[in-house]
C-alpha positions in Angstrom: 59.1 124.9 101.6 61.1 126.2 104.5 59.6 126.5 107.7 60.1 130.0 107.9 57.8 130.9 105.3 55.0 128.7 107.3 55.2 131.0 110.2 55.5 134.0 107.9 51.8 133.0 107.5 51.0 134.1 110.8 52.8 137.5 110.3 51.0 138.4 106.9 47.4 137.5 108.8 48.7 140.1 111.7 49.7 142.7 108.7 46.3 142.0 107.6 44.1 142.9 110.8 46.6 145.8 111.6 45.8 147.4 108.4 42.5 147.2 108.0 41.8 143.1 107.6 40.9 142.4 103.9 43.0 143.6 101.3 42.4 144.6 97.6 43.3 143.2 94.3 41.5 145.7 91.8 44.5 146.8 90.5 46.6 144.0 91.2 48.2 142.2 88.3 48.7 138.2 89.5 51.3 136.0 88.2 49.1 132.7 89.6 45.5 132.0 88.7 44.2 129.2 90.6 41.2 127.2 90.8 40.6 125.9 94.0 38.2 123.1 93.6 36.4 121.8 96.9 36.8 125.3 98.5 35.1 125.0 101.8 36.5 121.4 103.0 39.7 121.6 105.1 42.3 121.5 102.7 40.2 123.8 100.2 40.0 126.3 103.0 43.2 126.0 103.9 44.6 126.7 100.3 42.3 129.8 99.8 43.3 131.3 103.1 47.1 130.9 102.2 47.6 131.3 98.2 46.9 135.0 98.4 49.1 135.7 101.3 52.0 138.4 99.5 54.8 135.9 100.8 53.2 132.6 99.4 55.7 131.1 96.4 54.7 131.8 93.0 52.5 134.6 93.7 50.7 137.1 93.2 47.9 134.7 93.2 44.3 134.7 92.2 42.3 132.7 93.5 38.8 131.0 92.1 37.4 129.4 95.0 34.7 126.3 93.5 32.2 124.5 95.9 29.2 123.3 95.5 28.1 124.8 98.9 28.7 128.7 100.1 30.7 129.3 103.2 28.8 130.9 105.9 29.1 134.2 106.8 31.3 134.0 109.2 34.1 132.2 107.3 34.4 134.2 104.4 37.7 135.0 102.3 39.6 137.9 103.8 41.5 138.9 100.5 39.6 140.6 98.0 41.7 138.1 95.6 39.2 135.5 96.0 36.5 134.7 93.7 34.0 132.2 95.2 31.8 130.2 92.5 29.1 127.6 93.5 28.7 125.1 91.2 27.3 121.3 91.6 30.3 118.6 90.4 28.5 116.5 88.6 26.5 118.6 86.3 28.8 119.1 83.5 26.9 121.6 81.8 26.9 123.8 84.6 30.7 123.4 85.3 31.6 124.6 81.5 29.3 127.5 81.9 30.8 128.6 85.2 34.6 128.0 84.0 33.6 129.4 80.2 35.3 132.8 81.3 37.5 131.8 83.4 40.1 131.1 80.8 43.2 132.9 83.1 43.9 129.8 85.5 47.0 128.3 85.5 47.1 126.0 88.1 44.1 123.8 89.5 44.2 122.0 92.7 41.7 119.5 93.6 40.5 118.7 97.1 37.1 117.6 96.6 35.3 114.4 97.4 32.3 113.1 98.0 31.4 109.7 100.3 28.9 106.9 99.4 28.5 104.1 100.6 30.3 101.7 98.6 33.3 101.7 96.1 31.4 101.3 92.7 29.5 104.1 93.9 32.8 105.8 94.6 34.2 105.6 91.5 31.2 106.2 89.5 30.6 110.1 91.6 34.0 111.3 92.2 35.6 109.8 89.0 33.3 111.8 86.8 33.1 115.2 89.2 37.2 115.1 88.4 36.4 114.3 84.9 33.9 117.6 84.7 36.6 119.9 86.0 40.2 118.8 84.2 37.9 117.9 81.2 36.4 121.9 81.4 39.0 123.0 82.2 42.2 121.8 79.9 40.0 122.4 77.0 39.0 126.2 77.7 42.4 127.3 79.5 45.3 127.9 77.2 47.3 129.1 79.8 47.3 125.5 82.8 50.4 124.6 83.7 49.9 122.7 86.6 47.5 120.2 88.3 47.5 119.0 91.8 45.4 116.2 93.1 45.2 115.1 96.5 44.0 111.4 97.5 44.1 109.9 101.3 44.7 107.0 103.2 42.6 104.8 101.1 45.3 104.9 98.1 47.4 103.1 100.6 45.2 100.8 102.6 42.4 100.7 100.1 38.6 100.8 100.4 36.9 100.6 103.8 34.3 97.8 102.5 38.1 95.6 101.6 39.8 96.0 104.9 40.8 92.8 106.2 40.0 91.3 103.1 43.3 92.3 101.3 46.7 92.9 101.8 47.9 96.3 103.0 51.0 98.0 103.2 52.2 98.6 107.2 52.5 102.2 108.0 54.2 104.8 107.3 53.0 105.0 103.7 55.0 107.1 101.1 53.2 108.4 97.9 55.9 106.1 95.7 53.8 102.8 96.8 52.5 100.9 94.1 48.9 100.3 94.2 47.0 98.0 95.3 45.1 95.0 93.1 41.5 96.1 93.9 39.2 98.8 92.5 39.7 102.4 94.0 38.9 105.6 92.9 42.1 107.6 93.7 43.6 105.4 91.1 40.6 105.8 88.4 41.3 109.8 89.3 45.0 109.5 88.5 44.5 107.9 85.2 42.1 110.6 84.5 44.9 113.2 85.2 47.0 111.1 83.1 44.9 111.2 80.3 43.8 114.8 80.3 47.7 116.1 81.1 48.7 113.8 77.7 46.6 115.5 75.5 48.2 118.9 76.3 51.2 117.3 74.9 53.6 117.7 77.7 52.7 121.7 78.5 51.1 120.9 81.5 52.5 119.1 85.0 50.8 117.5 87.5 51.7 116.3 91.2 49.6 113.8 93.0 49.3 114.6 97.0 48.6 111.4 99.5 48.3 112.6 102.8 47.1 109.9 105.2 45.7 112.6 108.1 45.0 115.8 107.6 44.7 118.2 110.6 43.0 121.6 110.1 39.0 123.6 110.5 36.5 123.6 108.2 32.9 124.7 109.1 31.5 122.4 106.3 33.8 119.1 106.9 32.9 116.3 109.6 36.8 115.6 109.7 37.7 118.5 111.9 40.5 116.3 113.7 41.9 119.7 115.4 38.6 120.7 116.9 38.2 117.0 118.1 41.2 117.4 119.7 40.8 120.5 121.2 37.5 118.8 122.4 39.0 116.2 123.8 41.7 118.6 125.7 38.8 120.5 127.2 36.9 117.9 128.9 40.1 116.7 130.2 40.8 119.6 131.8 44.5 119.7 129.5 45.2 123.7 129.3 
């Protein structure tokens, strides 16, 4: 994407609080439905604050906005576009029931996770809250086309608990690295993807994301690098 459209974002916000600050979609018709799943971490929030925007590529978009958590009041959606559903990951039952009507997305894009303290128990949580949604969801939406799922650093470098104990790549790291001989779950969540796009048959793609930092705000993520930074700047004294 050009860089123009990127500051375009900025513009559409201003259009926004010039006219009034959220708009409508009641009698909008959207070309994109997309399920936004892990909607209040940094890249969640990020994607729901952006997708609506009129200027954003492949839109109109609608936007299902899944966490397992509500946002707080004061961070809430400002297009009327947005559909926020809370729903817990790893209760399967409860993830069909949410996503049984639901059957307009066309494009999910996963940015959840959830930490513990070693990798078996990695694999074991986030493996099968992936397997809940693209399970749920290829089965009850005829019209997906696309999946996105975003890993980290640890695709590259691997777990925490093996640094030092493996070899790793030197940075910078590109998304076309082969993996690494250990257990991790970014790789047990691709072959999930794999698995789940081959039984549409080939009518639905997928793109895999590996960022290794990610700067941005999020009132319910500890990895606010930005407002560290701006921390940091303060009791400095950097303007």
């Amino acid at each position: 994407m050009s860089m123009s459209w990127w500051w375009s974002i900025g513009a559409a916000r201003k259009h926004e609080d010039d006219h009034g600050g959220t708009t409508t979609a009641s009698k909008q018709s959207f070309q994109s439905v997309a399920l936004v799943v892990g909607s209040t971490g940094i890249v969640g929030m990020s994607l729901v604050d952006i997708l609506p925007r009129p200027d954003t590529p492949g839109g109109p978009w609608k936007v299902y906005a899944l966490s397992r958590r509500p946002l707080p009041p004061w961070s809430q959606p400002t297009s009327a576009a947005v559909t926020q559903i809370q729903v817990d990951l790893t209760d399967f039952p409860a993830i069909a029931q949410a996503l049984d009507q639901l059957k307009d997305i066309t494009h999910v894009f996963y940015v959840a996770w959830s930490p513990h303290a070693t990798e078996a128990q990695n694999r074991e949580a986030n493996s099968a809250m992936f397997r809940n949604i693209i399970s749920a969801v290829v089965t009850n939406c005829s019209n997906l086309f696309h999946i996105s799922l975003q890993t980290g650093t640890k695709h590259y470098i691997g777990p925490f608990e093996l640094i030092g104990k493996i070899w790793q790549p030197e940075p910078p790291y590109t998304e076309d690295m082969p993996r690494l001989d250990c257990p991790n779950f970014y790789y047990d969540q691709e072959d999930i993807l794999f698995d789940e796009v081959a039984r549409r048959g080939g009518t639905v793609t997928w793109s895999v994301h590996g960022p290794s930092v990610i700067y941005g705000f999020s009132p319910r993520s500890v990895f606010n690098t930005v407002c560290s930074l701006c921390v940091y700047a303060t009791v400095a004294g950097v303007p």
